[in-house]
C-alpha positions as CSV (number, residue, x, y, z in Angstrom):
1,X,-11.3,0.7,-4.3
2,X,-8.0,-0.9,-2.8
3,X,-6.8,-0.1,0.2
4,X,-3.4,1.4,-0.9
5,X,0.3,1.7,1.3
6,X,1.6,4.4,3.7
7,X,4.7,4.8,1.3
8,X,2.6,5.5,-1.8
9,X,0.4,8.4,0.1
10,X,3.3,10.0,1.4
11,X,5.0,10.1,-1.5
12,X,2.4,12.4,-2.5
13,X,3.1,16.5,-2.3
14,X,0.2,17.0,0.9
15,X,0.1,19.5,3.5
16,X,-0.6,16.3,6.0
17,X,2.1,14.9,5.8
18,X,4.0,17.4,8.2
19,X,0.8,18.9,9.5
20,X,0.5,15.6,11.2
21,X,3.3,14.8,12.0
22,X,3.5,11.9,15.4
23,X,-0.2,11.5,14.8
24,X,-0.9,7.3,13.6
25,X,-1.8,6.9,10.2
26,X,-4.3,4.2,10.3
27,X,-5.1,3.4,6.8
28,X,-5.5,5.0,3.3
29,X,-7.4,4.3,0.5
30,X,-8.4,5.5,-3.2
31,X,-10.4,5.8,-6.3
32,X,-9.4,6.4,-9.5
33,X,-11.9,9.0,-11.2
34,X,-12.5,9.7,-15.2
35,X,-10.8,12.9,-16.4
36,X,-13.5,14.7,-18.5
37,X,-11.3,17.7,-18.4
38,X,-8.0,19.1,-16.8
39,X,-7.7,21.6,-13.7
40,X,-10.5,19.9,-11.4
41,X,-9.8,20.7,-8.0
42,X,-11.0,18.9,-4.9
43,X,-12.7,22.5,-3.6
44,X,-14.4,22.4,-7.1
45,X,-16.0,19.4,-6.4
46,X,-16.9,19.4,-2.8
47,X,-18.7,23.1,-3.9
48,X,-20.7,21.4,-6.2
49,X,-21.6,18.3,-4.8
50,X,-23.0,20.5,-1.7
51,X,-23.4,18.1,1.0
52,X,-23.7,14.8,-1.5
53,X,-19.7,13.6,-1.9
54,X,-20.1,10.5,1.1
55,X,-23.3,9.3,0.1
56,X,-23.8,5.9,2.9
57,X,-25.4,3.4,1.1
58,X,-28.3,2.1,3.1
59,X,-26.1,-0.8,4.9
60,X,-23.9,2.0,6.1
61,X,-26.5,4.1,7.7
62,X,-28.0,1.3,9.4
63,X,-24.8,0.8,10.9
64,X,-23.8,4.4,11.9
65,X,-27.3,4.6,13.4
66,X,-26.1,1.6,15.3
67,X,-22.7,3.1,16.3
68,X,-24.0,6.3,17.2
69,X,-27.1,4.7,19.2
70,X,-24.1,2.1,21.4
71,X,-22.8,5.4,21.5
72,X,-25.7,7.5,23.6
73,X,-26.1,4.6,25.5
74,X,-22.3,4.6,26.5
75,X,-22.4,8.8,26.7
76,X,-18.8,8.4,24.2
77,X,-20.3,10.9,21.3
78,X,-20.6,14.3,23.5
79,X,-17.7,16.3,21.6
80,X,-14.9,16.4,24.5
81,X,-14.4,20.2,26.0
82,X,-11.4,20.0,23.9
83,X,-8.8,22.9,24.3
84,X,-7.3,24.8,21.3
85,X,-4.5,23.2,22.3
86,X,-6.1,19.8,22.2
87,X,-7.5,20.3,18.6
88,X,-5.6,19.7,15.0
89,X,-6.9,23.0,14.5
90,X,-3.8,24.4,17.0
91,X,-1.4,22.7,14.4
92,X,-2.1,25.5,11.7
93,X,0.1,28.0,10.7
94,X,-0.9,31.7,9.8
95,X,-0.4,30.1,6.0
96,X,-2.4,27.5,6.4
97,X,-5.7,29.2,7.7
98,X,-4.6,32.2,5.2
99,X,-4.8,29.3,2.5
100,X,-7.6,27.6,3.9
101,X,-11.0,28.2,1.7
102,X,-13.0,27.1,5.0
103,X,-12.9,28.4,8.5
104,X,-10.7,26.0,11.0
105,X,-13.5,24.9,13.5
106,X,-16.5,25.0,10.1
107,X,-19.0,22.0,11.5
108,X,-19.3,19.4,8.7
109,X,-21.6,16.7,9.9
110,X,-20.3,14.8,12.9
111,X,-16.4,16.7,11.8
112,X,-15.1,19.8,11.9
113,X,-13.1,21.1,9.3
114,X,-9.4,21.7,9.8
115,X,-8.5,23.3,6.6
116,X,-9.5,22.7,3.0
117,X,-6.9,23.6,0.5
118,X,-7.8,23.5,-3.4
119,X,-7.0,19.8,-3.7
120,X,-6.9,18.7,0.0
121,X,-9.3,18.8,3.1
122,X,-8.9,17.9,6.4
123,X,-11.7,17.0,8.9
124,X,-11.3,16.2,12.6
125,X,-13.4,14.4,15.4
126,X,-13.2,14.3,18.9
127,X,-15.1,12.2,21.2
128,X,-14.2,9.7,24.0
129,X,-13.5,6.8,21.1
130,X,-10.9,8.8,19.5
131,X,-9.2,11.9,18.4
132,X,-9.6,11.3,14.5
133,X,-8.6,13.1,11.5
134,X,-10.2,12.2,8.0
135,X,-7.8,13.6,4.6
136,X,-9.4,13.6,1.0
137,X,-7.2,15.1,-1.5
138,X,-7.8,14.8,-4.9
139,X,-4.9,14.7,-7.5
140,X,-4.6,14.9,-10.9
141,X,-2.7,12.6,-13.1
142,X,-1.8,11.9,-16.9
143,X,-5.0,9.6,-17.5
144,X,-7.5,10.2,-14.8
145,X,-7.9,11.9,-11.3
146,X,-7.0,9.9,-8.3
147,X,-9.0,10.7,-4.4
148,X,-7.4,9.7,-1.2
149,X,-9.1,9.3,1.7
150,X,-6.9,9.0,4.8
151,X,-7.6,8.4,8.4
152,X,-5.6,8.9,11.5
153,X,-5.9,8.1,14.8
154,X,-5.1,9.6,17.7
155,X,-5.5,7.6,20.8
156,X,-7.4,9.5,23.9
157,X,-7.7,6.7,26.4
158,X,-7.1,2.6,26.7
159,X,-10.2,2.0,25.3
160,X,-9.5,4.0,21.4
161,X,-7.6,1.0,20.5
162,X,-10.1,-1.6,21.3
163,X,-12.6,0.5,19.9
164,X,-10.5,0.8,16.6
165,X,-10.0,-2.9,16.8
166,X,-13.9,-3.1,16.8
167,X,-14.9,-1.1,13.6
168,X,-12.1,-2.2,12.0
169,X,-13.8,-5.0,9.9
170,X,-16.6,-2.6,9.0
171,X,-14.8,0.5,8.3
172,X,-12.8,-1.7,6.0
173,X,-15.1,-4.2,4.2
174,X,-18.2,-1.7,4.4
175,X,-18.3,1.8,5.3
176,X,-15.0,3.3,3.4
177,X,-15.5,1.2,-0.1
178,X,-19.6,2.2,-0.3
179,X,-18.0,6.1,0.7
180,X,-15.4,5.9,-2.1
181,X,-18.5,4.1,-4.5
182,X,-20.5,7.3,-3.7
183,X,-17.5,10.1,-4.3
184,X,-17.4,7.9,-7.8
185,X,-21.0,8.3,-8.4
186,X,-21.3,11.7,-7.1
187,X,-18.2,12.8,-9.4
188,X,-19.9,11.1,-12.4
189,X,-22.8,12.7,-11.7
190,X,-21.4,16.5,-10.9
191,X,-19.1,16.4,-14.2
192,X,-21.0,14.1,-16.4
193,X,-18.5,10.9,-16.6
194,X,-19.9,7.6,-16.7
């Protein structure tokens, strides 16, 4: 599940590229996925893994329950009174939200969905830490299907990039490759690949 460069993910066709446009990339990652047949789409799978497609192993719960505990303690979590203005969500065109199978502003656990397109989905947060944006988009190739799973941050104060600097190590070497393991598992399981 490497970690995978800013030139190969922009080479790909996405919405986000322009959609956020001046907003830091901060890393991007991907799976490849077995093709058991052609013409799965990333709104396909999402409907019928339900709530299931990030499945934290047990390690990664115990240390989001940390993260969201430090994170009551330090009052960073309330969702900031952002304005329209303040939110991805002011980025989207009358296209996008027409082409959008999910209402802009749709809760989805601690995100909110900016737009889900057949193969792509956006998902923002915004707390004192950070103004984040999460991207999986799904695409398929000759052999196999390949998921991305982008993250961009937005600073909101001094502290977002000591904060970043902080995860860092356990975004990267536990919570994103046991995420991608479960959208593997959770796509063998939902079209019957092994």
């Amino acid at each position: 599940m490497p970690q995978i460069s800013t030139e190969e993910f922009e080479r790909l066709p996405l919405r986000v590229h322009a959609f956020l446009a001046g907003v830091p990339l901060h890393d991007v990652w991907s799976i490849d996925l077995p093709r058991p047949r052609s013409g799965i789409t990333l709104d396909e799978l999402l409907r019928r893994a339900g709530a299931g497609l990030f499945s934290p192993s047990p390690v990664v719960r115990a240390l989001l329950n940390m993260r969201f505990f430090v994170g009551r303690l330090f009052g960073w979590d309330g969702e900031q009174s952002a304005t329209p203005r303040e939110s991805f969500t002011s980025r989207l065109t009358s296209a996008d939200r027409s082409k959008s199978l999910v209402p802009a502003g749709t809760r989805e656990g601690h995100f909110r969905v900016v737009y889900r397109f057949e193969n792509e989905q956006l998902l923002e947060l915004l707390n004192r830490t950070a103004h984040a944006a999460a991207l999986g988009a799904l695409v398929e190739t000759a052999n196999d299907y390949r998921f991305y799973f982008a993250v961009y941050v937005n600073s909101v104060g001094r502290f977002t990039p000591v904060y970043m600097a902080l995860i860092d190590p356990f975004r990267k070497l536990v919570v994103y490759p046991s995420l991608l393991r479960s959208v593997r598992a959770t796509w063998n399981q939902t079209f019957g690949t092994a």
